[in-house]
PAZAPA-4460 file (N, C-alpha, C; in steps of 0.05 Angstrom, whole numbers, plus 32768, in hexadecimal, padded with zeros to 4 digits):
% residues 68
    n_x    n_y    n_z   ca_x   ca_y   ca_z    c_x    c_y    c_z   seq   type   mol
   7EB5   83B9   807C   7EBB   83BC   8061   7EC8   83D7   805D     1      X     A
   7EE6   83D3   8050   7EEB   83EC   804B   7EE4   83FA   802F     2      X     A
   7EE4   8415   8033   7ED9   8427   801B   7EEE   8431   8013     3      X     A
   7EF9   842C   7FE6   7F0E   8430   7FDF   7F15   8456   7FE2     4      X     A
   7F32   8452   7FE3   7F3B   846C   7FE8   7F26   8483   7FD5     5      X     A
   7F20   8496   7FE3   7F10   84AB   7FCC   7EF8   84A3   7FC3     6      X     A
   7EED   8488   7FD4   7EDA   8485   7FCB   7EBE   848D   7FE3     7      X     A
   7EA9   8487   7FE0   7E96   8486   7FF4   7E88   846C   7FF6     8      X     A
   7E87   8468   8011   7E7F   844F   801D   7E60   844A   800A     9      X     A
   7E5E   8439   8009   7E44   8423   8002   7E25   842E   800A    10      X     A
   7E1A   8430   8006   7DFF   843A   8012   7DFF   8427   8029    11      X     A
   7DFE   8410   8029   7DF5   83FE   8036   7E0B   83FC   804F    12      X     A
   7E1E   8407   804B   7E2E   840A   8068   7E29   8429   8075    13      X     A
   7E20   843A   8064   7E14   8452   8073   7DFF   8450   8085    14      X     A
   7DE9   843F   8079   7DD0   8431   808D   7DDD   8428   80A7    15      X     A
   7DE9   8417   809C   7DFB   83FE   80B5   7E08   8411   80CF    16      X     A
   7E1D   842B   80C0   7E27   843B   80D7   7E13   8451   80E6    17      X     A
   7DFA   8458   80D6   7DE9   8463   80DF   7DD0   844F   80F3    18      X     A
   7DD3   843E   80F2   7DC4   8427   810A   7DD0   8428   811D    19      X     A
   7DED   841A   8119   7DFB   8417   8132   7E02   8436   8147    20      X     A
   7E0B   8448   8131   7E11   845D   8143   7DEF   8468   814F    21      X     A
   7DE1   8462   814A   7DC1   8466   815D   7DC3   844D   817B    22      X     A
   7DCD   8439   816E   7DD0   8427   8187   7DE9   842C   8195    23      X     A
   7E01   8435   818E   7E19   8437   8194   7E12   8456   81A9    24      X     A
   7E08   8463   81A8   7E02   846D   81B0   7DF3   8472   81D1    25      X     A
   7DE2   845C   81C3   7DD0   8451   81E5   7DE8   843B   81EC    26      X     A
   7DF5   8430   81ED   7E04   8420   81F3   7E16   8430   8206    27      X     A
   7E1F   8443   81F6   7E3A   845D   8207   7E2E   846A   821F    28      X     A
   7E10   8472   821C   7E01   847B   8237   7E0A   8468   824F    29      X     A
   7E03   844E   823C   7DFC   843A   8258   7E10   8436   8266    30      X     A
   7E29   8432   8252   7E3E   8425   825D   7E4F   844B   826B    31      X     A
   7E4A   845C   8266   7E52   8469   8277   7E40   8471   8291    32      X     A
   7E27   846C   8293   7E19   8469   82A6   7E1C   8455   82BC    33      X     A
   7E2D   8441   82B4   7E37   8425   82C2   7E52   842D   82C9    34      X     A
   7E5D   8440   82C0   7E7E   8446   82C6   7E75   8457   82DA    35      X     A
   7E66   846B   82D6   7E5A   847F   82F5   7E53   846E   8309    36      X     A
   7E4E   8452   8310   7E37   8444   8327   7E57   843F   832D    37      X     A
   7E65   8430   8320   7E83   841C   8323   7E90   842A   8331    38      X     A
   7E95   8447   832C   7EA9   8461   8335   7E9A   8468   834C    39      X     A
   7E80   8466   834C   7E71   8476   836A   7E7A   8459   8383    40      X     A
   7E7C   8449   836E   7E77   8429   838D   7E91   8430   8390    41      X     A
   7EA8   8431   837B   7EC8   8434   8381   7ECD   8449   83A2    42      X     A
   7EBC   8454   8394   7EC6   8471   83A7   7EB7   8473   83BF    43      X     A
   7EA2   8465   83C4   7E9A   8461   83D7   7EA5   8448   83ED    44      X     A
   7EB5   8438   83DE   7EC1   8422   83EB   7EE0   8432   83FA    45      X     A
   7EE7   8440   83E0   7F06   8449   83EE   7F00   845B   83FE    46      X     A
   7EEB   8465   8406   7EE7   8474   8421   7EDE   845D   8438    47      X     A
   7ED4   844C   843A   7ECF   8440   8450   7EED   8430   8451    48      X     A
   7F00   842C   8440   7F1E   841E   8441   7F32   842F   8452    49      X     A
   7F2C   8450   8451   7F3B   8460   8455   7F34   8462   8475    50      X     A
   7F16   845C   8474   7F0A   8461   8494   7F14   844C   84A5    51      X     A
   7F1A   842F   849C   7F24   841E   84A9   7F3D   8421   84B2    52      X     A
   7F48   8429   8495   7F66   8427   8495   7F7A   8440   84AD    53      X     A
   7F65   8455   84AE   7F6A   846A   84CE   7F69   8456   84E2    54      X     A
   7F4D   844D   84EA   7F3F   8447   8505   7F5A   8430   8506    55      X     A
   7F68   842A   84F4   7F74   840F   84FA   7F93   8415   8504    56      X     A
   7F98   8429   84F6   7FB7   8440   84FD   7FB3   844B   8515    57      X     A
   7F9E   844F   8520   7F95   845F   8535   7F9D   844D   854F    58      X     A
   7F8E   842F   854D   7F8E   841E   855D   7FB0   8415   8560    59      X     A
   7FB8   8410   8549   7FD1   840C   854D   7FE1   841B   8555    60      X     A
   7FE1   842D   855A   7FF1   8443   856A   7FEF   8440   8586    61      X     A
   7FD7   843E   8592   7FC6   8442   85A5   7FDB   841F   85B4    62      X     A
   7FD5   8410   85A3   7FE2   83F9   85AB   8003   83FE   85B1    63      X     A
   8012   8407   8596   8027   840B   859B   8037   841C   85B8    64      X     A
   8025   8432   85B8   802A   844A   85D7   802E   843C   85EB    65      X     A
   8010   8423   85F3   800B   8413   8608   8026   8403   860A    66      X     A
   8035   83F6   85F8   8046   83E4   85FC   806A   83F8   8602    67      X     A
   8064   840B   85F5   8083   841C   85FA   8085   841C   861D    68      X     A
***
């Protein structure tokens, strides 16, 4: 509901934004608490990708030398 220009909102939408922003609140913890686990698994995956992705350059070289 919008509140007319110059005016002040409704009592009853002051309640309403004061609930939610108490839940909106715990909501923002969580969900940035869930963006920290997402970013730690991220970053823990692109290191074991990077570890492959050597051992695998490595071998291929190793192969390539053998055949020159």
């Amino acid at each position: 509901m919008v509140s007319p220009v110059g005016g002040s909102p409704a009592p009853s939408e002051v309640a309403t934004n004061q609930q939610t922003g108490a839940t909106g609140a715990g909501d923002f913890a969580a969900q940035l608490a869930e963006l920290e686990r997402v970013s730690k698994q991220a970053q823990a995956n692109s290191i074991v990708m990077r570890r492959i992705t050597t051992e695998l350059s490595s071998e291929k070289k190793v192969a390539d030398e053998r055949v020159s």
